[in-house]
Structure formats: C-alpha cells, structure tokens
N, C-alpha and C positions, 0 to 999 in steps of 0.2 A: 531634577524632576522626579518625582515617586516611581518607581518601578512597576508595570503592567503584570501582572503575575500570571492572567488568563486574560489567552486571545484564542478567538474563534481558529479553529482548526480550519478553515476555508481560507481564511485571512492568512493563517501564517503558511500553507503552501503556496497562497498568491505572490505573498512576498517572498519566497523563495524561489519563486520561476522570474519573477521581480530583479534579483540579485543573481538570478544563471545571465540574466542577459544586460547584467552591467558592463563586459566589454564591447557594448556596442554603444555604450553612451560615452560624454566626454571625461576625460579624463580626472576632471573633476569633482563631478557626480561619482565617477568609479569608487577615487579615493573615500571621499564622504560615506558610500555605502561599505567599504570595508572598516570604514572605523565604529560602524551600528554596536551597543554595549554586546554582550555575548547574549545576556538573557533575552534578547531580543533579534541576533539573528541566526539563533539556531533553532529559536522554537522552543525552548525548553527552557520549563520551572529551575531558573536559578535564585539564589537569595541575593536580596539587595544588598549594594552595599552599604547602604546607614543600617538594616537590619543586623549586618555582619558585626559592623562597629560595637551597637550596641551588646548585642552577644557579647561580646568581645571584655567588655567593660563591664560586663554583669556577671565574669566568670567565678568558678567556686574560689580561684587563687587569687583574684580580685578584691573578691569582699573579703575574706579571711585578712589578707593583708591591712586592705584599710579599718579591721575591725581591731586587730593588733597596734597600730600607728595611731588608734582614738583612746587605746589603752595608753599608751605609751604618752600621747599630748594629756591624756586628763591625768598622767600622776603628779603633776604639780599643782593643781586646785587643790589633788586631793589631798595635798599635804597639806598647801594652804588651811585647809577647811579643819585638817582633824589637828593643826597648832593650833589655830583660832580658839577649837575645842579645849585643849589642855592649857591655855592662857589664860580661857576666861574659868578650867576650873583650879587650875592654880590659886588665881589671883580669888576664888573662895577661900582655898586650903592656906591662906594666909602668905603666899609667895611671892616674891619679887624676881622671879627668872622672868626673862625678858622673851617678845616675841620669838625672835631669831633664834634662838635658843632652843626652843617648843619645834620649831618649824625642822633644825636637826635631829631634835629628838622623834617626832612622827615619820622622816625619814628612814633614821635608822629601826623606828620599829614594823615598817612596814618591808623592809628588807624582804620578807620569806613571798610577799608580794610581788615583789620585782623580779625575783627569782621565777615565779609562773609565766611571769610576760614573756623573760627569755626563752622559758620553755615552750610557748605557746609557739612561739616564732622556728624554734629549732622543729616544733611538730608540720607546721605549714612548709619549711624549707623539704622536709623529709616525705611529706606526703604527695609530692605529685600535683595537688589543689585538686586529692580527690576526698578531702574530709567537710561535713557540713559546721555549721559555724557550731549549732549547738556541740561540736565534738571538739572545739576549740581547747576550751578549760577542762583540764585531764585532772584538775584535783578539786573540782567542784562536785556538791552532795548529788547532782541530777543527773553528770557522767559518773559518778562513781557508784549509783547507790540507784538511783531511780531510773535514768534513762528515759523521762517523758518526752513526747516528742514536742518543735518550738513552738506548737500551737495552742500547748495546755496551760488551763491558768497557771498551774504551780510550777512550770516550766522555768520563768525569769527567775523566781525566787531562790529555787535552790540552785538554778544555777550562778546565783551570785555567792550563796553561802560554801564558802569554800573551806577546804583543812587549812588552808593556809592560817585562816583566822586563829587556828588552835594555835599556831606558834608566835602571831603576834601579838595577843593578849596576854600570855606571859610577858613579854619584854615589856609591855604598856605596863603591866603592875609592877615588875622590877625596876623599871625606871622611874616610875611614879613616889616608890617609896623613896629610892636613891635619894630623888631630887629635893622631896617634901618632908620625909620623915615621919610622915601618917601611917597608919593603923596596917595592917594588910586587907580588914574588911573594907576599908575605905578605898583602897587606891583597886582592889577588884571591884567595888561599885561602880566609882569614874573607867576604869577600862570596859566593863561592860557594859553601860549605858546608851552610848550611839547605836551600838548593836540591837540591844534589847528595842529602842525606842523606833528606829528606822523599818526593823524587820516586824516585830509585831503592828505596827501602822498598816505594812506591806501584806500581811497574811490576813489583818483583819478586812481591810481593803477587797482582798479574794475572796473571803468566805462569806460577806457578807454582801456584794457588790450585785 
C-alpha cells in the first residue's frame, strides 16, 4: 500500500495514546500494533520504501555503470556496421577480402576505442559514483575543450567526437592501403567518410532544427 506522508497532527497523538494503551488489549492486537511500519507509528516523515528503492536504482553509480555496460554491449554492432562499411567499400576498390576479414580489421582499428571504455570504467570504479555522466568520456571535445552542460544542443555532439577518433583514422588509412593498394588520397576519403557524413547530418540537424 503507498505510504501516508501527512497525517493530521490530532490524529497521529490520538493514535499514540492509542498504542500507550495497547497493554490492555489482547495480546494479539498488541502484537499487530507493534508491528505498525515506523513511518506510521512514530508520527514522522519517513521515506517510503518503493521511494527508497527507486532512489536507489536511479543512483549516480548506477546509471554511469549501466551507461558503460551499453558501451561495452554496442561494440560489436559497432563493428558489425563499420565491416559492413569497409566491405561494401572494398568490394568498390576492386577487392575480394572477405567479411570476416573486414570485421577484424574494424576491430583492430578501433582499439584506441576500447581503451576509453576501460578507462571510463577505472574513472567510475575510482570516483565514489560522485561524477555526472556527461564527465564520463575524459577524452571527448565537450570534456576536454567545452564543458557544456547535458542539456545544450551541442552537448551530444561533441561529446561523441572524441581524440580517440585522431588515432583510429590513421590505422583506418594504413590498413586501407595495406589491404587494397589504393592511393593515400583514396584510402583518407573512405576513412573519413562515416565521420564526415554522420557528424555533419548531426551539426546540420542542430543548427538548423
């Protein structure tokens, strides 16, 4: 049943002169009135317990955690998605490397990636769950450089654009060439493309929205 938070001040000393004269009732009754919840028989604003719970479940160490564990389940879409990308521009650049192949290779360039998550994680073990989410990503442009707070439009954006990006586009064009034997201007196009096309979508979206 929901918890009474206010009760008439008449009421609750009646029922305390109520419960002075429970040893004259049966012992049954007794028992029953000493098992009353506390917030109710001392008179005083306690919190509920489903209020507690949820608190509880809504804490700063809470979400950080589950915001880290949605990183950590989406890295293998996100691999999925950025092979799919380098297969379908392979199999442009004239190449016959196979999915499986691709799906290594996005792994391995995504490495300086993975290495944030771990750190994201040693930040939350170390902080106590007194950091807000937006303080999550310690090598993103909006912690490092801006600091808006999570309510501004440009808030998401940059904090998805990260330094990390600077060291996996390298490895994206160095394995590009490796693999393909194309141009350097070509295999920097296809590395930068998702980027370019995803974030400016994203910034035009903001500004013009």
């Amino acid at each position: 049943a929901p918890c009474r938070r206010d009760q008439p001040r008449g009421a609750t000393r009646s029922m305390r002169r109520w419960i002075r004269a429970a040893p004259a009732l049966s012992p049954a009754a007794s028992a029953r009135l000493s098992a009353m919840p506390s917030h109710i028989n001392n008179g005083r604003r306690q919190p509920c317990p489903d209020a507690v719970s949820v608190a509880r479940a809504m804490s700063p160490g809470v979400m950080m955690w589950s915001a880290i564990a949605g990183s950590a389940l989406g890295l293998p879409a996100m691999f999925a998605v950025s092979a799919l990308y380098y297969h379908l521009a392979g199999k442009f650049l004239g190449s016959d490397i196979r999915y499986g192949k691709w799906f290594a290779f996005a792994v391995w360039t995504s490495l300086p990636y993975v290495l944030t998550v771990l750190l994201m994680a040693f930040q939350v073990a170390t902080s106590g769950g007194r950091l807000m989410l937006e303080q999550l990503s310690m090598t993103s442009l909006n912690y490092l450089l801006f600091n808006l707070p999570a309510g501004h439009p440009w808030a998401g954006l940059l904090g998805n654009l990260d330094v990390t990006m600077l060291l996996s586009i390298p490895l994206v064009v160095i394995g590009l060439r490796a693999w393909t034997g194309r141009s350097l201007s070509t295999c920097i196009t296809i590395a930068l493309l998702p980027y370019v096309v995803i974030y400016g979508v994203w910034a035009a979206v903001i500004q013009f929205a």
